[in-house]
C-alpha positions, 0 to 999 in steps of 0.5 A, spaced: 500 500 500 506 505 501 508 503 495 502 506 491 502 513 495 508 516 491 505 514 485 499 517 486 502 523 489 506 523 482 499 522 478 495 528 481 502 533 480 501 531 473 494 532 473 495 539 476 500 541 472 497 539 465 491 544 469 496 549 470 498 548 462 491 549 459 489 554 464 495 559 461 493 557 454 485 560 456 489 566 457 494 566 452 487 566 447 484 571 451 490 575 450 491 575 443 482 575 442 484 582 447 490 584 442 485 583 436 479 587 438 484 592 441 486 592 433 480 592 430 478 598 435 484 603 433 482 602 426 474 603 427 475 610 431 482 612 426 478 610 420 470 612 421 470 615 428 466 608 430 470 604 436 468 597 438 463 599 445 465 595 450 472 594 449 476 598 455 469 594 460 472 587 457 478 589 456 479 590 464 476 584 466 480 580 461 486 582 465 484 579 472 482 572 468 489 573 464 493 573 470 490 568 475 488 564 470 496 564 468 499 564 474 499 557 476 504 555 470 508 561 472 509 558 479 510 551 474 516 554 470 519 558 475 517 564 470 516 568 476 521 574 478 526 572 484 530 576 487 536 571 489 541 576 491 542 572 498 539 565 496 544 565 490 551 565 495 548 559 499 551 552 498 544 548 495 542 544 501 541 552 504 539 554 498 533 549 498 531 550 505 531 558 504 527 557 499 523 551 501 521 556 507 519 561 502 514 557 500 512 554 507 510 562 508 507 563 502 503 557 501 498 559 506 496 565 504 495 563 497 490 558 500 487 563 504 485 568 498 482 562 494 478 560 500 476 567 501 475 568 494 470 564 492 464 566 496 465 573 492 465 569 486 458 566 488 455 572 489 458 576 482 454 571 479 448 570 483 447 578 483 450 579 476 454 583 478 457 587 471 463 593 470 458 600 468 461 603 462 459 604 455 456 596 456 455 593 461 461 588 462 460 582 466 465 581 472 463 574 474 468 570 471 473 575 473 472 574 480 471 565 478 479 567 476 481 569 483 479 562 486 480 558 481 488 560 478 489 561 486 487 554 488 492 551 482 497 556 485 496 554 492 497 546 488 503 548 484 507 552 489 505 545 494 508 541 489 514 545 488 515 545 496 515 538 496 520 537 491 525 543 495 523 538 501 525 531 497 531 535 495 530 535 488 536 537 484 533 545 483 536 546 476 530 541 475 525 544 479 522 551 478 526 557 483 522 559 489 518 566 491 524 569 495 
């Protein structure tokens, strides 16, 4: 039965991590749909004096899906800025501990803000809550964003302590928030 948890564990990393990869992917195409309309806006208002309504309404609540729904793979890559300036003078095993201490500290943050999220995102829903503006843009599903893309970071940044804690050669794995 021991010999199964490890295996699990490795199984429901990856299913977190493939998570991660096509949530990053729903937001690389909201940024391009969001770079297209924003095109086609320039030109309607430079050619005909007619902007696309709306644009700047959806526009700002794309960016709050963009970033939650990207941050989770961010954590996964180690894309994220790292200020290493100490970190980066400690042998490996200090290095790791700093590191994985780093993501002890920030692990429960990350699940407070999905846990105190989701009530939010429920009750944007339920009122319909919406952006006023030249339209009226919905901001429910930036405000699902919030739980959802905290909840995979929380996911990610566990996985990664994880790793710190078995000690991982950290070239393979993605640097810590330090």
């Amino acid at each position: 039965m021991r010999a199964h948890i490890p295996r699990l564990g490795r199984a429901t990393a990856a299913g977190i991590q493939a998570t991660s990869r096509v949530l990053a992917a729903v937001a690389a195409l909201i940024v391009f749909a969001m770079l297209l309309v924003t095109v086609v806006d320039i030109v309607l208002r430079n050619a005909i004096q007619r902007p696309v309504p709306g644009v700047f309404e959806y526009s700002e609540v794309a960016l709050a899906i963009i970033v939650f729904l990207g941050v989770p793979y961010t954590m996964q890559v180690g894309g994220h800025v790292v200020i290493d300036s100490l970190t980066s003078r400690l042998p490996d095993r200090w290095r790791r501990g700093a590191e994985a201490l780093a993501l002890a500290v920030t692990l429960p943050f990350v699940v407070w803000l999905a846990v105190a999220s989701v009530g939010v995102a429920v009750e944007s829903f339920q009122s319909g809550e919406v952006k006023y503006g030249v339209v009226q843009a919905p901001v429910w599903p930036a405000r699902l964003a919030v739980p959802i893309g905290s909840a995979l970071l929380a996911a990610e940044i566990a996985i990664a302590l994880s790793q710190r804690l078995r000690r991982r050669d950290p070239a393979s794995t993605p640097s810590a928030p330090v």
